[in-house]
C-alpha positions as CSV (number, residue, x, y, z in Angstrom):
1,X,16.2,13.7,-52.9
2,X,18.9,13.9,-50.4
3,X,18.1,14.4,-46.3
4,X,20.4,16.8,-44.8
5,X,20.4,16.4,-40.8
6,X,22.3,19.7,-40.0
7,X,20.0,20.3,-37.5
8,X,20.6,17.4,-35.4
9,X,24.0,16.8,-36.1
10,X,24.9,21.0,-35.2
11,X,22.5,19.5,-31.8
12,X,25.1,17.0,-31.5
13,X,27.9,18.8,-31.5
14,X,26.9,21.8,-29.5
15,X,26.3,18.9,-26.8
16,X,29.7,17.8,-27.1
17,X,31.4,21.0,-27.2
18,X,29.1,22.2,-24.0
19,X,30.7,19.0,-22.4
20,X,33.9,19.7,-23.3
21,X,34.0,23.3,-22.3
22,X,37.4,24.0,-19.9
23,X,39.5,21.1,-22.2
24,X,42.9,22.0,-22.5
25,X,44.3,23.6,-25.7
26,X,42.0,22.5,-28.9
27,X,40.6,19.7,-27.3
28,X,37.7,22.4,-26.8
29,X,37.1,24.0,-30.2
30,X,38.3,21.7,-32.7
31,X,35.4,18.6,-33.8
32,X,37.4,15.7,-33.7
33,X,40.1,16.6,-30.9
34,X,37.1,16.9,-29.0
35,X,35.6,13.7,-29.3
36,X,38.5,11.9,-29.2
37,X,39.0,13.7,-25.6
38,X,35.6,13.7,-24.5
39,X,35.8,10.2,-25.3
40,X,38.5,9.2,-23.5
41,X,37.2,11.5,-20.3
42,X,34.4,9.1,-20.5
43,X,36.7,6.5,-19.9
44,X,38.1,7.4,-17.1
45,X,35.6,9.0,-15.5
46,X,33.6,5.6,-15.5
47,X,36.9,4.0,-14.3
48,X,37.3,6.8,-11.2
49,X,33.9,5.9,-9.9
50,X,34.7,2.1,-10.0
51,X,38.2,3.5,-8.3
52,X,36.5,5.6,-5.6
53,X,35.0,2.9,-3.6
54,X,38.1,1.0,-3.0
55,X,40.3,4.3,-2.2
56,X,37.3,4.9,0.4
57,X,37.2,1.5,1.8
58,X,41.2,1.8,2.3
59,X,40.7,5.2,4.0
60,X,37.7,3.5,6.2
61,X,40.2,0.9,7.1
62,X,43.4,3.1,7.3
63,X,41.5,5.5,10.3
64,X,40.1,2.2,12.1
65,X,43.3,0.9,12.0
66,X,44.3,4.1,13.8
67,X,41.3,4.2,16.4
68,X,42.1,0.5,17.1
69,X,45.8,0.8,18.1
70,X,44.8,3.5,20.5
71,X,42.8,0.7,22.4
72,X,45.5,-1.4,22.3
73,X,44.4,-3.8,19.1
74,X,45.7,-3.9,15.3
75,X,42.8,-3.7,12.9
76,X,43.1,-7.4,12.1
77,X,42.6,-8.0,15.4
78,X,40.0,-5.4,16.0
79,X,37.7,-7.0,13.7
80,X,38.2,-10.5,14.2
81,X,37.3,-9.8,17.6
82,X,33.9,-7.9,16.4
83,X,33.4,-10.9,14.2
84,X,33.5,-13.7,17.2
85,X,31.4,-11.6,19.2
86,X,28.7,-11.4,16.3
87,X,28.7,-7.9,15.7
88,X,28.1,-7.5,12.2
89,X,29.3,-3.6,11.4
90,X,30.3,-2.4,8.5
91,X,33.9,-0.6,7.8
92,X,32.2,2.9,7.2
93,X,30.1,2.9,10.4
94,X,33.2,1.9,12.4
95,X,35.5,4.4,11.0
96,X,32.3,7.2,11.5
97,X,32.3,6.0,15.2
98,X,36.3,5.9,15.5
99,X,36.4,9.6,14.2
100,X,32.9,10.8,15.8
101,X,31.7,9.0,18.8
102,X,35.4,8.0,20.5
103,X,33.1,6.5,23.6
104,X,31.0,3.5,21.6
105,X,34.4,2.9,19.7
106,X,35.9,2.3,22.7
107,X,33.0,-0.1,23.8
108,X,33.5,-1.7,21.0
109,X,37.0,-2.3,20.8
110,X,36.3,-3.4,24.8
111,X,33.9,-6.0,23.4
112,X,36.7,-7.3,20.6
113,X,39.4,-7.6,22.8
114,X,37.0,-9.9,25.2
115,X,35.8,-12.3,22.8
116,X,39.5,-12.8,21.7
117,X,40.2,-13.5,25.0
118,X,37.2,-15.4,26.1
């Protein structure tokens, strides 16, 4: 006797369609325009995440880059100074202090600019 799985496979589908709920046109309603979108949204959505950590680290390095010509360095600068004098911070914290706490930035870029000196 044959096995139907309607069940499962009408489980399968609803899950799908749920998913794909706002698609554009009849990538929303029609079975295999939706998978072959929901599919492909897959894709790029795992590519976006792998995306947003660069796009981050550029922004962390475009605001220190900022903060640092204020003091009077370039960014290059700014953290090969940080990196003679041992100071081991990463890009995020530095562009959190450059936006946030101006004072400690400013220590810091005081400390950069005197190990490049020194």
């Amino acid at each position: 006797m044959r096995t139907k799985s309607v069940v499962y496979t009408r489980q399968r589908k609803k899950k799908i369609f749920r998913r794909a709920k706002g698609y554009y046109g009849n990538k929303n309603n029609r079975w295999r325009m939706t998978i072959q979108q929901y599919e492909k949204s897959m894709r790029h959505a795992y590519v976006g995440r792998k995306d947003r950590k660069g796009a981050f680290r550029s922004l962390w390095i475009i605001r220190l880059n900022a903060a640092a010509r204020q003091e009077g360095l370039s960014y290059s600068r700014f953290i090969a100074g940080l990196k003679k004098a041992n100071i081991v911070i990463d890009r995020k914290m530095l562009a959190d202090l450059a936006v946030n706490d101006n004072t400690s930035f400013k220590q810091l870029a005081e400390i950069a600019k005197n190990s490049l000196a020194g």
